[in-house]
C-alpha positions, 0 to 999 in steps of 0.5 A, a space after each residue: 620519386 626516387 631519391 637516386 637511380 640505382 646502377 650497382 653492377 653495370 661498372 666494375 665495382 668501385 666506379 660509379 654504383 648510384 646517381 642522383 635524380 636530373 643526371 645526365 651521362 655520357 658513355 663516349 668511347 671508339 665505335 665498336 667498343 660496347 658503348 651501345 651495350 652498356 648503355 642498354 644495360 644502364 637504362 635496364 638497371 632499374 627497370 624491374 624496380 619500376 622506372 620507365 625507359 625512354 629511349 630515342 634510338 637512331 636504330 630499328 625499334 625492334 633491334 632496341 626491344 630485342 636487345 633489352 629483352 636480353 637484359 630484363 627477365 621479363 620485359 613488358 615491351 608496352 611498359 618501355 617508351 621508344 622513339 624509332 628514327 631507323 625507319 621500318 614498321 613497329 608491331 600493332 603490340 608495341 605501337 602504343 609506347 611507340 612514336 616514329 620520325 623520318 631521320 635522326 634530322 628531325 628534331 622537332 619530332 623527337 621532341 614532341 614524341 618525348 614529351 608524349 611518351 612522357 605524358 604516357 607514362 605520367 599517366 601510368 603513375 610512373 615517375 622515375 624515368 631513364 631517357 635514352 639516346 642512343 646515339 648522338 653521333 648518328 645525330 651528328 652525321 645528319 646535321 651541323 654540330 651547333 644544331 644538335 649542340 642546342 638540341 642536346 641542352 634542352 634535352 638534357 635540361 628536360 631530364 634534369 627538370 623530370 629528374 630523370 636520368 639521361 644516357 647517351 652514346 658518342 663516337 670519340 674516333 668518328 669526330 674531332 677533338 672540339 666537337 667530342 669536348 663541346 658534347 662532353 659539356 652538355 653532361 654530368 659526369 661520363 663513362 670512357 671506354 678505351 681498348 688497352 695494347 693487349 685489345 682488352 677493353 678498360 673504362 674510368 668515370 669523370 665528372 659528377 663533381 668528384 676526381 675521375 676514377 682510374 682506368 680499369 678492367 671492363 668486360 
């Protein structure tokens, strides 16, 4: 069991390098800014050190392992866990450490299929693991922002107590003020992305029990 989850050199040095075991981040910012990327490449961060990913991905599966391969040397796509709400047809190579539901409305099914691909990996010894869901604010364009509010919480409550590490993704242009600030509340600590005048891209941390960090410089 890990004693924190390592992310040194996804963030601009000085933000945010390591977090403990049960955390749960947001990565909030405009649609089109890199949320998804970035959260790719927190979920990667640890992989060739041995933690599991786990990612829902409201996308195609294929798209997800495709745009992971880009950021491990050699992904063994048997090794990462995927649950595809897009839809499509997965490789027979792959289906192992895959499980599908019909929409990113069906929550029972995601549940359950976390919970296998969990067992799955418990019985490949492997302990440390970083949840994805990428993303919340696909979820929300299906269903009522108090059901996925209640979703949200057990599923970050399982990541606390697997003392995993959870990373989410949520459009901050795509809905209102409350519904953004009620999901920020379901997290640790959260990652803003905002795009400066000159059209540059700048990022600060807030949360994880200590005062936010200053708006910086983020390709």
């Amino acid at each position: 069991m890990t004693d924190g989850y390592d992310i040194a050199g996804v963030l601009p040095d000085g933000l945010l390098e390591e977090v403990a075991p049960g955390t749960n981040v947001a990565v909030i910012g405009p649609s089109m800014s890199g949320k998804r990327e970035l959260a790719l490449r927190l979920l990667a961060t640890g992989y060739e050190a041995g933690d599991g990913i786990l990612c829902i991905t409201t996308g195609n599966a294929e798209r997800l392992f495709s745009n992971l391969d880009r950021h491990v040397a050699s992904l063994d796509r048997k090794q990462v866990g995927v649950i595809n709400c897009g839809g499509g047809t997965t490789r027979p190579t792959i289906e192992e450490m895959t499980e599908s539901v019909s929409s990113p409305a069906d929550l029972t099914g995601i549940s359950i299929g976390t919970a296998k691909l969990f067992n799955r990996f418990h019985e490949r010894g492997v302990s440390d693991i970083r949840y994805g869901l990428i993303s919340v604010s696909s979820i929300l364009q299906h269903l009522d922002s108090n059901t996925v509010f209640k979703f949200l919480y057990v599923f970050a409550n399982r990541v606390n107590d697997t003392n995993g590490l959870g990373i989410y993704t949520l459009n901050d242009d795509t809905h209102d003020t409350q519904i953004i600030n009620t999901v920020r509340g379901q997290f640790d600590g959260v990652i803003e992305l905002q795009e400066t005048g000159a059209g540059n891209w700048e990022c600060r941390v807030r949360g994880f029990g200590r005062k936010s960090t200053a708006w910086t410089a983020f390709e």
